[in-house]
Structures are given as structure tokens and as C-alpha cells.
C-alpha atoms as a printed R data frame, in Angstrom:
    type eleno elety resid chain resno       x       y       z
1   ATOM     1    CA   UNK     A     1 -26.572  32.377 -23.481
2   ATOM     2    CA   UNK     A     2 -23.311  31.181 -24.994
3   ATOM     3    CA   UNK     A     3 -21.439  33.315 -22.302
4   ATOM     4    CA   UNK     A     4 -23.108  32.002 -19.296
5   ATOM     5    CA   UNK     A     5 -22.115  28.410 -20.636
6   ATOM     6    CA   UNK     A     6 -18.612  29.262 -21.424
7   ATOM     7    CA   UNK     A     7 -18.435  30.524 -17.446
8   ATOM     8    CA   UNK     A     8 -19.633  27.689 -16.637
9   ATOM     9    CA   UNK     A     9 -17.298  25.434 -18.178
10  ATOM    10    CA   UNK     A    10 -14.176  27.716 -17.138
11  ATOM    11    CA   UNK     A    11 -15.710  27.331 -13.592
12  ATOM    12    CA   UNK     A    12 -15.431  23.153 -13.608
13  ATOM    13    CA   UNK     A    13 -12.603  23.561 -15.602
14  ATOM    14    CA   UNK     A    14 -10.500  25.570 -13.184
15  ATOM    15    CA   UNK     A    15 -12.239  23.840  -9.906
16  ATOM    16    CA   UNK     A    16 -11.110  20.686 -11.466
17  ATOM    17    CA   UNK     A    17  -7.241  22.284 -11.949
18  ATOM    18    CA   UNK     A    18  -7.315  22.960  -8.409
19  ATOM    19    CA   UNK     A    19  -7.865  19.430  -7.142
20  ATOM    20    CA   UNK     A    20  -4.332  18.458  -7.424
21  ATOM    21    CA   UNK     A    21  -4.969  14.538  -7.691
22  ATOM    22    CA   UNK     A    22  -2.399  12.293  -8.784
23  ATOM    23    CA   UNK     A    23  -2.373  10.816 -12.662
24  ATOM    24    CA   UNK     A    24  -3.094   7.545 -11.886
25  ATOM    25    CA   UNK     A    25  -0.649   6.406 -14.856
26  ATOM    26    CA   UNK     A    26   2.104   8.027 -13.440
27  ATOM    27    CA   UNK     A    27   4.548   6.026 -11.466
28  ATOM    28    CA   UNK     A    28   3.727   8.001  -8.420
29  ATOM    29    CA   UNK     A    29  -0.068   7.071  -8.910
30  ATOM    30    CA   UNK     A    30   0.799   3.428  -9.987
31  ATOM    31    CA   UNK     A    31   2.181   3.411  -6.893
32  ATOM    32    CA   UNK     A    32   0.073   4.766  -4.348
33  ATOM    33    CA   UNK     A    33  -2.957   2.622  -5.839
34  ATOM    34    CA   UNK     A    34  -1.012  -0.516  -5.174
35  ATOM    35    CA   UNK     A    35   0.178   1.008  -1.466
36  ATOM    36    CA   UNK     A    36  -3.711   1.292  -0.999
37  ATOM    37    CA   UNK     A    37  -4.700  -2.260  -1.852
38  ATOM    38    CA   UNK     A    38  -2.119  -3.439   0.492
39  ATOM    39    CA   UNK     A    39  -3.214  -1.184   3.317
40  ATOM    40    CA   UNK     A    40  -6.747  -2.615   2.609
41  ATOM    41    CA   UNK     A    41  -5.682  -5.987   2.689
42  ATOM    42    CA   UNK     A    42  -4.011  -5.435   5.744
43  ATOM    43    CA   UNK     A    43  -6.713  -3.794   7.367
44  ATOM    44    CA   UNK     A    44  -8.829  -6.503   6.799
45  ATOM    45    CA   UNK     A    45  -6.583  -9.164   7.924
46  ATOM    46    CA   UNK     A    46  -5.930  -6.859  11.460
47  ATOM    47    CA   UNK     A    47  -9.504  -6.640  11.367
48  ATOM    48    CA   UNK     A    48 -10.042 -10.405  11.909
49  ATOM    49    CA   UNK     A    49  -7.353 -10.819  14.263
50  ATOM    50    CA   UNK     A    50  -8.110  -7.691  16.663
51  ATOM    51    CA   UNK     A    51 -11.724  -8.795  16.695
52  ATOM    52    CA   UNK     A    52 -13.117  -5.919  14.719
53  ATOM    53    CA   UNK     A    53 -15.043  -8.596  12.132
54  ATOM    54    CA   UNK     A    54 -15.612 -12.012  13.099
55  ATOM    55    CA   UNK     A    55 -12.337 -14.273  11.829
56  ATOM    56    CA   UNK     A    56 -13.180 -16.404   8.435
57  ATOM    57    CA   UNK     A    57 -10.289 -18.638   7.812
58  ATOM    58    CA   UNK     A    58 -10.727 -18.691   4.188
59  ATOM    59    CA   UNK     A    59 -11.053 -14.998   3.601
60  ATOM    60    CA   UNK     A    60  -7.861 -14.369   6.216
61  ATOM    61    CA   UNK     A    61  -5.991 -16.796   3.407
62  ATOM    62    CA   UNK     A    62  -7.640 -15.563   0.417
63  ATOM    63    CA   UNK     A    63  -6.464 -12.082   2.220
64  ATOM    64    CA   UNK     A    64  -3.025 -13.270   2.854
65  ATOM    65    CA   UNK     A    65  -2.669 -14.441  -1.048
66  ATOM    66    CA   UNK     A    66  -3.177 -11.081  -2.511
67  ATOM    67    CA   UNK     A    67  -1.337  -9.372   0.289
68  ATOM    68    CA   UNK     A    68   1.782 -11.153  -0.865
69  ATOM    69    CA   UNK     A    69   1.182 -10.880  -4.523
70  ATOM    70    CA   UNK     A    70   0.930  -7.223  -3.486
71  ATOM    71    CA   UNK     A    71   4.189  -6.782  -1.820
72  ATOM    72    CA   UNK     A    72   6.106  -7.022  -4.742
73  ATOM    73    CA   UNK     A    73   4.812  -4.688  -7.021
74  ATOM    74    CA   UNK     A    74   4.998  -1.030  -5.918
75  ATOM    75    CA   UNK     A    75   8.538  -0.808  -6.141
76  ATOM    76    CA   UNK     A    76   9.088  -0.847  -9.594
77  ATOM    77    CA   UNK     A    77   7.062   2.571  -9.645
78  ATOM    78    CA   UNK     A    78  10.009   4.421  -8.116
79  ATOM    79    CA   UNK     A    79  11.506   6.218 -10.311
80  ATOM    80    CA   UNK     A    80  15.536   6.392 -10.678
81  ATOM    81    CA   UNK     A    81  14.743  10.888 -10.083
82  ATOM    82    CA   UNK     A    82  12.579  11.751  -7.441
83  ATOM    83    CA   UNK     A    83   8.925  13.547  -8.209
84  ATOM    84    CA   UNK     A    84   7.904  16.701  -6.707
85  ATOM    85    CA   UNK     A    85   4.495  15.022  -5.332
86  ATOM    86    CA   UNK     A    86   6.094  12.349  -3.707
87  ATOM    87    CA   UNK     A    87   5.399  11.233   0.366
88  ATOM    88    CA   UNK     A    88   8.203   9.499   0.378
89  ATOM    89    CA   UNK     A    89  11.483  11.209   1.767
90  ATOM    90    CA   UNK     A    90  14.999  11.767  -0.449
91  ATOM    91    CA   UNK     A    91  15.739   9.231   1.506
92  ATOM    92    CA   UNK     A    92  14.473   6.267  -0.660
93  ATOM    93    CA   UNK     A    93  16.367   8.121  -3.618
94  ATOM    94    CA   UNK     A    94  19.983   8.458  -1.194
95  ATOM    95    CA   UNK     A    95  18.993   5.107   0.567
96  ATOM    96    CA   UNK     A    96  18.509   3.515  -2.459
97  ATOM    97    CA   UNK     A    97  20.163  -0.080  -1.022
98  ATOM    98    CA   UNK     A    98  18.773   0.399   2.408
99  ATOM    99    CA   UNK     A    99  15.514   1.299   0.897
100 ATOM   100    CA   UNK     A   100  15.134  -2.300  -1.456
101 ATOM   101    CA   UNK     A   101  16.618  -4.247   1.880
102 ATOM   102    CA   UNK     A   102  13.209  -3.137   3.936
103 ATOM   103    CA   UNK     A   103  11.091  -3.662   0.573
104 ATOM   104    CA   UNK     A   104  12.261  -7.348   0.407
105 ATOM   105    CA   UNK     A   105  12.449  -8.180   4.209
106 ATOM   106    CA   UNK     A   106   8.430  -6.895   3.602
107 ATOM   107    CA   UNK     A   107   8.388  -9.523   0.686
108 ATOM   108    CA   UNK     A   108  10.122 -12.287   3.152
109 ATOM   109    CA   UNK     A   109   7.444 -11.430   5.653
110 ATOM   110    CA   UNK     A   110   4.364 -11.574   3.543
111 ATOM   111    CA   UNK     A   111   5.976 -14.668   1.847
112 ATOM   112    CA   UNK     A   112   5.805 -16.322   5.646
113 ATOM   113    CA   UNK     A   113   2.602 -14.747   6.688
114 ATOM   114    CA   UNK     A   114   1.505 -16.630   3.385
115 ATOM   115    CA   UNK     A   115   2.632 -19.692   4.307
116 ATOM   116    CA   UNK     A   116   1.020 -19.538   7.722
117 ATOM   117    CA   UNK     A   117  -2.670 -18.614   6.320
118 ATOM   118    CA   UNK     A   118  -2.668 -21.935   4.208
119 ATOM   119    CA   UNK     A   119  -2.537 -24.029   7.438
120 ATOM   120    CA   UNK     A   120  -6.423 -26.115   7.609
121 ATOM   121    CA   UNK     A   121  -7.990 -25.326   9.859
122 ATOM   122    CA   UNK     A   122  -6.478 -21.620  10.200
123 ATOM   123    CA   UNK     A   123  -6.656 -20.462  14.008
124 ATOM   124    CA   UNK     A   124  -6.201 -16.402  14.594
125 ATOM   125    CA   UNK     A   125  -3.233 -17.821  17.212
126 ATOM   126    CA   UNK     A   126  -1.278 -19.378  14.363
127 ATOM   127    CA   UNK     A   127  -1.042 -16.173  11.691
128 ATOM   128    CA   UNK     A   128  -1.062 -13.555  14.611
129 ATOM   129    CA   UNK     A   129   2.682 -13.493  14.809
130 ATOM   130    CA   UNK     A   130   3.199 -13.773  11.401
131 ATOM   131    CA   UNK     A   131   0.797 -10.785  10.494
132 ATOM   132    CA   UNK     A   132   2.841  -9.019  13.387
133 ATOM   133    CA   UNK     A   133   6.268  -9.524  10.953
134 ATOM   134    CA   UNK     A   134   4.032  -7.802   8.414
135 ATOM   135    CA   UNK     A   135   2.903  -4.956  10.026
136 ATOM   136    CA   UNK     A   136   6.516  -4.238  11.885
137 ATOM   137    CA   UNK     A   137   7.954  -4.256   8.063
138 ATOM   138    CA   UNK     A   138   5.502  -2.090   7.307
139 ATOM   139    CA   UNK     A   139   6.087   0.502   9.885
140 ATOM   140    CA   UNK     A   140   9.814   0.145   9.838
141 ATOM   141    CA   UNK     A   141   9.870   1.509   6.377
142 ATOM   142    CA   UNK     A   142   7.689   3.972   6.979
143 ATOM   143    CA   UNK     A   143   9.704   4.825   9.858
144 ATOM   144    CA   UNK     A   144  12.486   5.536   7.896
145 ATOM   145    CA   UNK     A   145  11.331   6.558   4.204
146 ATOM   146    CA   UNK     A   146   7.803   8.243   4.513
147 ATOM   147    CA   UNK     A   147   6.571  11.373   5.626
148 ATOM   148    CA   UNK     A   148   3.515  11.614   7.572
């Protein structure tokens, strides 16, 4: 009886190994979790503006707050050696200067797009360009820094 529960418990134990998932406390998992809320957030805002859920002025803003409270924070999870696990190209670690000019232009635009989304009453018309910054800072960097 004992063995058949120690095989079981090597079983989860080695089918759990084999996951590879990222520790979450690691910078690369810090990270990624933060990259994730902002593609969220931006999904939802696109969402509104492309007509894929009806537009709500007050969640586009409330959307557009944590979107730029976002921007800021995953780069302080790059570490000064690159990890094994990364996405992210040698680039960011070669790049480094080029690499924190895109992160900050991203800052600049979610800073504007920000600004936009506080205009009463907010119209899709007035925060479409603005959201348009965001998402061409967005794919800029991953343009250059990020492997698909």
C-alpha cells in the first residue's frame, strides 16, 4: 500500500518538474506578470475602441489609469545578466540605452493617453490616437527586443 502511494507521489512530483513554469518571484516572473496586466489593460481599452465591447467612458479612464501606473514597473525586473528563460533578445542586455529610450517613450505615451481618458465626457474619437501612440510603442519594442 505504501508503495503504490509513494508512485503516486513521484508521478505528480515529476509531472509537476516537467511543467517548466516560471517562479513567479523571480525577476523574469515579476516581470512577465506585470507585461500581462498591461496586455490586459490594453486589450480592454482596444476592445472599446474597435467595437468589440460597447465603449464606457469611465472604465476606458479607469483603464487608462492603471495602464500608465503599469508602464513603469516591469523594467526594474531586468536583470543587469541575462536569464536563460528569457523572451526577450540579447538585445535588451547589448541595447541596454536603446532598450530604456523605447521603455520611456512607452511611459511618455501612456502618460498622454492618460491625460486624454480624463477628458468629461470621453468620446472613443478623442483617446483613439492616443491609444494608437500606445500600441505603436508597444510594438516598436517588441519589434526590436522580443522574440516571438
Amino acid at each position: 500500500m505504501k508503495l503504490k502511494g509513494l508512485g503516486v507521489l513521484l508521478a505528480a512530483v515529476l509531472s509537476l518538474a516537467g511543467c517548466g513554469g516560471v517562479d513567479p518571484d523571480s525577476p523574469l516572473g515579476k516581470r512577465k506578470a506585470i507585461f500581462q496586466q498591461m496586455l490586459d489593460a490594453k486589450e480592454n481599452l482596444g476592445g472599446m475602441l474597435r467595437g468589440r465591447m460597447p465603449f464606457d467612458g469611465q472604465a476606458f479612464a479607469i483603464g487608462a489609469v492603471k495602464l500608465d501606473e503599469l508602464s513603469s514597473q516591469p523594467w526594474q525586473h531586468y536583470p543587469e545578466v541575462r536569464e536563460k528563460e528569457s523572451d526577450a533578445r540579447d538585445e535588451v542586455w547589448e541595447k541596454q540605452a536603446r532598450f530604456n529610450e523605447l521603455a520611456r517613450a512607452l511611459e511618455v505615451t501612456t502618460s498622454a493617453l492618460l491625460a486624454a481618458s480624463q477628458v468629461q465626457p470621453l468620446k472613443p474619437s478623442e483617446v483613439a490616437p492616443a491609444f494608437q501612440q500606445v500600441e505603436d510603442a508597444c510594438s516598436l519594442c517588441h519589434k526590436e527586443f522580443r522574440t516571438y
